[in-house]
N, C-alpha and C positions, 0 to 999 in steps of 0.2 A: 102945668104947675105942680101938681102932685105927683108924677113921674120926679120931675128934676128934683125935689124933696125927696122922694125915697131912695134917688144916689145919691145923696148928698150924707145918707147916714152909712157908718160904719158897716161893714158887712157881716158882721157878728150881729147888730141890732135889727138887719133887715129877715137873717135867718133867724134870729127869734122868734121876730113877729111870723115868720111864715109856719113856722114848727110847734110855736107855742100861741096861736091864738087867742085860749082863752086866759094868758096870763098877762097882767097889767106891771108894767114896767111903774121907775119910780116917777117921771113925768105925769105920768096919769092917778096918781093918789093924789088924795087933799096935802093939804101945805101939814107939814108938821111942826108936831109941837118940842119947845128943845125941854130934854130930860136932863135934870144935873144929880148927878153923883157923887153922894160924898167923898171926900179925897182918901182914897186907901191910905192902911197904916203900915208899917214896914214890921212884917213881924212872921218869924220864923224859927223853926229847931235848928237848936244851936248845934245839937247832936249829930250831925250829918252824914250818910257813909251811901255805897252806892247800889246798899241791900236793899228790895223792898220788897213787901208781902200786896198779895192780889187779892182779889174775889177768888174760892177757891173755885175749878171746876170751870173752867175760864171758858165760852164758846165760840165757836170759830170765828164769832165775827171780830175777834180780839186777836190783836199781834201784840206779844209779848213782848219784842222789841221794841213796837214804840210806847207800850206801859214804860219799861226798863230806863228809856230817853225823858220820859216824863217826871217820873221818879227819884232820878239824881237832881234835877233841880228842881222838886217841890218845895222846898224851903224858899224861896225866892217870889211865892203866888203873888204875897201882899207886897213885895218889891217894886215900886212901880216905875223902878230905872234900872232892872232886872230884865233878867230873860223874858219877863210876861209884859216888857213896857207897852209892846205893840198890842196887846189885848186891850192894858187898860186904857191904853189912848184911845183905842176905835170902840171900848164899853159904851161911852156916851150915846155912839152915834147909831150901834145894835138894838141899845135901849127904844131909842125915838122909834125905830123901824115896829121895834116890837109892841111901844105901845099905842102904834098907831092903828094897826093890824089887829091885835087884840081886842080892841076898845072899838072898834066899826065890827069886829062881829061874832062880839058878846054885847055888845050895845052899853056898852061905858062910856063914860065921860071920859074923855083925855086930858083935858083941866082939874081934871081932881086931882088932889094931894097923894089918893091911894086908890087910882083906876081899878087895879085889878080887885080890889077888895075881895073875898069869897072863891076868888078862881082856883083851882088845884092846879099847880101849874109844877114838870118837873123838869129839871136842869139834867139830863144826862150830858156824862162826862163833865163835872162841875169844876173840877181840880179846887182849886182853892177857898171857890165859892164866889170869887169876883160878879158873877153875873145873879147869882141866887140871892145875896145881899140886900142889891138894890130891888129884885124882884118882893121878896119881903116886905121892905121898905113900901111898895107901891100896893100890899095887902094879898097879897097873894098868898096861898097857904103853899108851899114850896118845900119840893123834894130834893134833895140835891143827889146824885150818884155819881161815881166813880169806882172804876177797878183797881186802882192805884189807892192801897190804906192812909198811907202818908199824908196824900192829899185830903181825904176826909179827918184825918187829927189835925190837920192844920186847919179847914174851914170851920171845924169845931167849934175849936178852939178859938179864932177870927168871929165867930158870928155870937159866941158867950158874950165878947167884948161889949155886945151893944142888945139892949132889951129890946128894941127893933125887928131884931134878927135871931136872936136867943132860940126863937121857936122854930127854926129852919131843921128837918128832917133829914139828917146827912145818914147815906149806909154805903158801905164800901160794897157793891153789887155789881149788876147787870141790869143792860134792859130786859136782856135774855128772861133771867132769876126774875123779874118784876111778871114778865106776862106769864110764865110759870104762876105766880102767888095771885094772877088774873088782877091786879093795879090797873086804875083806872085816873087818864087826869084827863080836865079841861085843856091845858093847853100843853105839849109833849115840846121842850126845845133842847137843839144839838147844835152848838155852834163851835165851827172847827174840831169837828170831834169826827166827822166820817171819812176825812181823807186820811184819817192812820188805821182805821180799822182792815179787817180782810176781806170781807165781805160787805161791802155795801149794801147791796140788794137783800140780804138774812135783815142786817141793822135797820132799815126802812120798813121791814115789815115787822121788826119788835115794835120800832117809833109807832109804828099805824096801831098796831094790838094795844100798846098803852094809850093810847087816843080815844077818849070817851065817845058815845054815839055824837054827833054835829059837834065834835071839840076840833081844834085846831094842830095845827104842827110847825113847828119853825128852824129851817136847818141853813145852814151858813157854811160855804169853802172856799175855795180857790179854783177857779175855772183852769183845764190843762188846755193854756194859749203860748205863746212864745212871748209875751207880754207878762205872763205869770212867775214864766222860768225867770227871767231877767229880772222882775223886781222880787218877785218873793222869795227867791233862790239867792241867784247871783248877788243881786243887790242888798237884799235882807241879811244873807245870812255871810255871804264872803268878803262884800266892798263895806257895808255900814255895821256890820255885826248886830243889829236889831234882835238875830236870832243864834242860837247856836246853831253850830253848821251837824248836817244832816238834818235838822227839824220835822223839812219835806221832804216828799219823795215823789218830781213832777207827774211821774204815773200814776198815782195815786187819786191827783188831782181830778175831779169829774167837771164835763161843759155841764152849761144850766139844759141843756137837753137829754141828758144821758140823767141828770139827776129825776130832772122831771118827769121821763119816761121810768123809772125805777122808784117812784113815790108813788104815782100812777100806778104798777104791778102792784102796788102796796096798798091801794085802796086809797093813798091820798092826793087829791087834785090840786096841783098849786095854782095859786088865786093872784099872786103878786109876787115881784121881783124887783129886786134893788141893788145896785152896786156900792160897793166903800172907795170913797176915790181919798187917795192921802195930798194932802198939798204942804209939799218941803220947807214953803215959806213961814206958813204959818204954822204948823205942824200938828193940823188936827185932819179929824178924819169925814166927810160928809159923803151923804144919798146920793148918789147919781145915778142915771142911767148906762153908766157906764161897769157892765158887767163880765168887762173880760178878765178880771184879775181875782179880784175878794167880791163872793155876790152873796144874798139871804134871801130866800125862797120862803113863802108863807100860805101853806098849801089848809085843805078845809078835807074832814076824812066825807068818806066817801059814803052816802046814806043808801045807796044800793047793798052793800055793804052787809050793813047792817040785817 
């Protein structure tokens, strides 16, 4: 019986479990709880051109080209039928992952109004602040960064809108520039931010340096399957136009094993794993264990480490 079950699952999910043991897919967490989000406001410089100023002194794990891609439409963050519609539709569902993970182990309530209360929690690669907001919101004392200046006047600017969020920590930076200045946070997150950088494995081991002693990590991409190319590619960005085309770049893309082994060098253990499965009908985004496309790793740093 348990043979004929383990052919029955996909062959990505059987080489999971064989390569990544100690990580718990999304079947094996408690039920979540649903996180709602206030509705983004549409709101952008009008000024627009296809200049933009960086973090100076930029470090390799940074490609200036996909700053340069980011840049021409950061006016568009708070857009949520814009170029970022696909972030803000699948925010809700990044939220639940994250404040489930969070909250099981710093030992929060997930029913509370403001789980994170007290946590230091920082948003690299924030862009507009979409994710930093609601982080706020839920009490978190929250850094936002980005290399792209643009982006941080516009989240600024977006998070002044509401005394919620007023106190959000935005600086046009690096993770790099952070563990330089030795910053320390509770919980360190990257979502869709490592498949355009150059270096992966450099970026994993800033994410681990800003990772306080037993704090957390939480990084989010696109698995390089043929299932990836087709929807997040092909489909995304050529047949539906969801994205502008060139967005991705499928090599870029890391499997959840090559991440997990490179979190791992980093000093951080992933603890759990989740997929974003989208469904056309109804056009939102939920947890699955289906991780061959958009997945979010939730790793715990490493107290050897220390």
């Amino acid at each position: 019986m348990a043979s004929s079950k383990l052919l029955s699952q996909p062959r990505w999910h059987r080489l999971l479990r064989r390569n990544l043991p100690n990580a718990r897919l999304f079947s094996g967490l408690p039920s979540q709880h649903p996180v709602s989000v206030p509705e983004p406001q549409n709101h952008g410089d009008p000024k627009s051109n296809n200049t933009f100023k960086t973090a100076s002194s930029a470090p390799s794990s940074l490609k200036e080209a996909e700053l340069a891609k980011f840049a021409a439409i950061s006016d568009t963050w708070w857009d949520s039928e814009g170029p970022f519609k696909p972030l803000h539709n699948m925010n809700p569902t990044r939220l639940a992952f994250i404040r489930s993970t969070l909250c099981r182990h710093f030992r929060k309530d997930p029913l509370s109004a403001r789980p994170f209360e007290g946590l230091r929690i920082i948003d690299v690669g924030c862009g507009g602040g979409i994710l930093s907001e609601p982080l706020a919101r839920m009490g978190a004392i929250v850094t936002g960064i980005d290399a792209v200046e643009k982006n941080i006047k516009i989240a600024r600017l977006h998070a002044n809108m509401d005394p919620t969020t007023s106190n959000i920590e935005y600086c046009c930076t690096t993770a790099e520039k952070l563990v330089d200045e030795q910053r320390k946070f509770d919980a360190v997150i990257a979502l869709e931010v490592i498949e355009h950088v150059a270096d992966s494995a450099e970026f994993c081991k800033s994410l681990s340096a800003l990772t306080a002693h037993e704090g957390a990590t939480v990084v989010s991409t696109l698995n390089r399957s043929m299932r990836s190319y087709a929807s997040a590619i092909v489909a995304a960005e050529y047949l539906l136009h969801w994205l502008p085309k060139g967005t991705h770049q499928w090599s870029s893309f890391l499997t959840p094993e090559e991440l997990t082994m490179i979190l791992k060098r980093a000093s951080v253990d992933v603890k759990e794993m989740a997929g974003f499965v989208f469904n056309p009908i109804t056009g939102r985004w939920s947890l699955s264990d289906d991780i061959s496309v958009n997945y979010i790793a939730f790793g715990t740093k490493d107290t050897n480490e220390e």
